[in-house]
N, C-alpha and C positions, 0 to 999 in steps of 0.2 A: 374482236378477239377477247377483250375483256366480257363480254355475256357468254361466249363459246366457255371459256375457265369457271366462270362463275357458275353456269346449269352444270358442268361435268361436276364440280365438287359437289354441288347438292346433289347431282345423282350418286355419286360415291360414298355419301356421307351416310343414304339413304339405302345401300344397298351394303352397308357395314351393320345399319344398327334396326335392319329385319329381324325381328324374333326370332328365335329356333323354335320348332316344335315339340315341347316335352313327348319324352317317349311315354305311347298310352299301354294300358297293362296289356292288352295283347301282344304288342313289341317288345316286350319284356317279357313273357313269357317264350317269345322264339318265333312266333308265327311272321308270316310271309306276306301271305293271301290276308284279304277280311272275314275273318274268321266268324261264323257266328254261336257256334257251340263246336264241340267235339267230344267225344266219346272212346276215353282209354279200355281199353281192353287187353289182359294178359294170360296166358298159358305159360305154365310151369312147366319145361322140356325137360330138366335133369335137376334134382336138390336131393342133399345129402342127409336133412332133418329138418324139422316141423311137421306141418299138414303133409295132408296123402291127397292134393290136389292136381299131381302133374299127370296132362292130358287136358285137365280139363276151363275152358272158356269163364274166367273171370271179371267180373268188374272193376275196374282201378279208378277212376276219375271222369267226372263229367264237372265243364266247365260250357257258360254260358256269355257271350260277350253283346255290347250295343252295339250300333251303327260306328259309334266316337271312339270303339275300342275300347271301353271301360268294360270290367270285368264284375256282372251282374248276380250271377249265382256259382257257386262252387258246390258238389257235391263228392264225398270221398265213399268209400264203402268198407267199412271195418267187417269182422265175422269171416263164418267159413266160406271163401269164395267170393266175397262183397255181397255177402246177403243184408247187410242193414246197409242203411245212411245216415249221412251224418250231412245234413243240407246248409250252406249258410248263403243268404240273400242279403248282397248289397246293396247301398243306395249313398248318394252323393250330395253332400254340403254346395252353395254353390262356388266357396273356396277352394274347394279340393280335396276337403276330409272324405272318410269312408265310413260309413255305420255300418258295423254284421249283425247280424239277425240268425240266430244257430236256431235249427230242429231236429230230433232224431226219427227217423221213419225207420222204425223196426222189421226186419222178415220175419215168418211165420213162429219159428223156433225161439226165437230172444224173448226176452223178458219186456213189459211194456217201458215207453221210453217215460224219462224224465218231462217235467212240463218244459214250455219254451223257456227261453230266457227272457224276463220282463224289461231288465235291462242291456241295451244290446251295445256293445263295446264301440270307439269310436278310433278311428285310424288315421292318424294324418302321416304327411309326407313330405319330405324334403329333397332335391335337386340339386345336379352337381354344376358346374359352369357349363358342361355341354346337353344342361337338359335330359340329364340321366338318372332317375329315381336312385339317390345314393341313402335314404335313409326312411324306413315306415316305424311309426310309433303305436301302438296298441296301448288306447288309455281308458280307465274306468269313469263312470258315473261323476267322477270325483274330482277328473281330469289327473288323474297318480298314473303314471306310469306302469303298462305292466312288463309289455316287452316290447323290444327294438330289433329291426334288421338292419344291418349294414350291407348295402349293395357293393364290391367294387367289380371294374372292368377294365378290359385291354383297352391297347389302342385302336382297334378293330369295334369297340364298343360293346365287346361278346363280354358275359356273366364270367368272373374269372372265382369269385369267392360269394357265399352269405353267410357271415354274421348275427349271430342270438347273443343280446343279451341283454341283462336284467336291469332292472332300475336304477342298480348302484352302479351300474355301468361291467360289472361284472360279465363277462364271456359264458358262456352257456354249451356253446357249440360253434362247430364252423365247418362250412361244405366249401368244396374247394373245386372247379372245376378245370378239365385243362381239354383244350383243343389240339386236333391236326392240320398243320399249315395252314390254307386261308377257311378254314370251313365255319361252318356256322354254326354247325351242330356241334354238341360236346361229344370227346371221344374217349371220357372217364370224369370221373367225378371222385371222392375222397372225402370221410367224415370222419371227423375231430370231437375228442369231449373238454369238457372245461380247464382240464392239465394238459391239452395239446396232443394226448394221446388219439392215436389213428385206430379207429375200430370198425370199421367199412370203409372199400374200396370196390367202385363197379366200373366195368369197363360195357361202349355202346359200340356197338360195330351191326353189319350187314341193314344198313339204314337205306328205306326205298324211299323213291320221293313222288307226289304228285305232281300235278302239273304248275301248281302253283306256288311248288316249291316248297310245302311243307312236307315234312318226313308223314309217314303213314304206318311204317313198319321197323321193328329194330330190335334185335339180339341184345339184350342185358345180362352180364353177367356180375354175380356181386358174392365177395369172399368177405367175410366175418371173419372176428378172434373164433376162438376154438375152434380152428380149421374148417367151421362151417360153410358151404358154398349154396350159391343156388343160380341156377340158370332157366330165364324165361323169353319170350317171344312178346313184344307191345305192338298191338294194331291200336292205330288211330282212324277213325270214320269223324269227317269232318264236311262241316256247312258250312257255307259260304251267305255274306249279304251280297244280296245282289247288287252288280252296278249296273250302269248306266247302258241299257240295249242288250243285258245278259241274264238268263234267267239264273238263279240261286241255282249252285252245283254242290254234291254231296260227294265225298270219297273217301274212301276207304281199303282197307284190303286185308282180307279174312288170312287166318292161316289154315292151310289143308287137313 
């Protein structure tokens, strides 16, 4: 009897004080599946001012992930349509920090880009008790602070707010997001400026989903102050790593 209590409490003991898994930046970014890249795409269906781009096939976001789920390249597309880029390539400390690496690849019409940066910023990160990225630091050369995220989340673990701010600890900004009942997806978002004022609000609705349960497609709409509105269409085409007896699948889904 006494060996039978004695293995249960070391197994007990043992199965209390298993690590958790931190969450890797793909899980934090939303994803489902093992993502290996994905490729945002938008069309502008109705806005009331800016550009005269609606109808037309945009670039938004191209994101690049490893096998571990670390997030390796980021590329955004500033200009008319996402005609430039703005690329930045990560790479990993074996603690956990983040070095970026910024380059601009210019379209035909811009002006040539600036040189690289010779010095390339470094990013560490902090963790809440349940292994939950609650804080990234962005620091110079110098180790000075430049900016701060604050992550927080529900009890569900979903992104409920993020947090900018400065070295003096000063606020910057805040996005704020809110969910429908159990869902995973956000089903509005909300941005704040440094006095708390609200000056964007977008709402996400008519979201399709792959098989692997990430969304692929989704109606944005987003009202500014000066009663300015704009409403678009996001397709996501996305890759997969392959596992184990499956080859790499790609998906996506165009708008007509």
């Amino acid at each position: 009897m006494k060996v039978f209590v004695i293995l249960f409490a070391f197994s007990l003991l043992a199965v209390q004080s298993a690590p958790v898994r931190k969450m890797s930046d793909r899980e934090h970014a939303g994803f489902i599946g093992p993502v290996k890249s994905v490729n945002i795409e938008y069309e502008i269906t109705d806005q009331n001012y800016g550009d005269r781009l609606a109808g037309k096939h945009c670039r938004g976001l191209t994101e690049v992930y490893n096998e571990s789920g670390q997030l390796i390249q980021r590329s955004s597309y500033p200009g008319s349509c996402g005609e430039n880029e703005i690329r930045d390539s990560y790479s990993y400390s074996p603690e956990g920090s983040r070095i970026t690496t910024s380059r601009e690849v210019s379209g035909k019409t811009a002006p040539p880009p600036p040189a690289p940066d010779t010095v390339p910023a470094k990013e560490t990160f902090r963790y809440d008790d349940a292994d939950l990225p609650s804080e990234s630091s962005l620091v110079n050369s110098n180790g000075q602070l430049i900016t701060k995220f604050v992550y927080q989340y529900d009890s569900m673990r979903r992104l409920i707010e993020v947090r900018t701010e400065g070295a003096s600890g000063d606020v910057f900004a805040s996005r704020m997001y809110k969910y429908d009942g159990n869902n995973k997806v956000p089903a509005g978002s909300s941005n704040t400026d440094f006095v708390g004022l609200m000056h964007e609000t977008t709402t996400y609705s008519e979201y399709k989903f792959n098989a692997q349960g990430d969304w692929i497609k989704r109606k944005v709409k987003t009202e500014q102050t000066l009663a300015r509105s704009q409403t678009l269409v996001e397709t996501r085409t996305i890759e997969y790593w392959a596992k184990s007896g499956f080859q790499m699948r790609r998906f996506s889904h165009r708008v007509n």
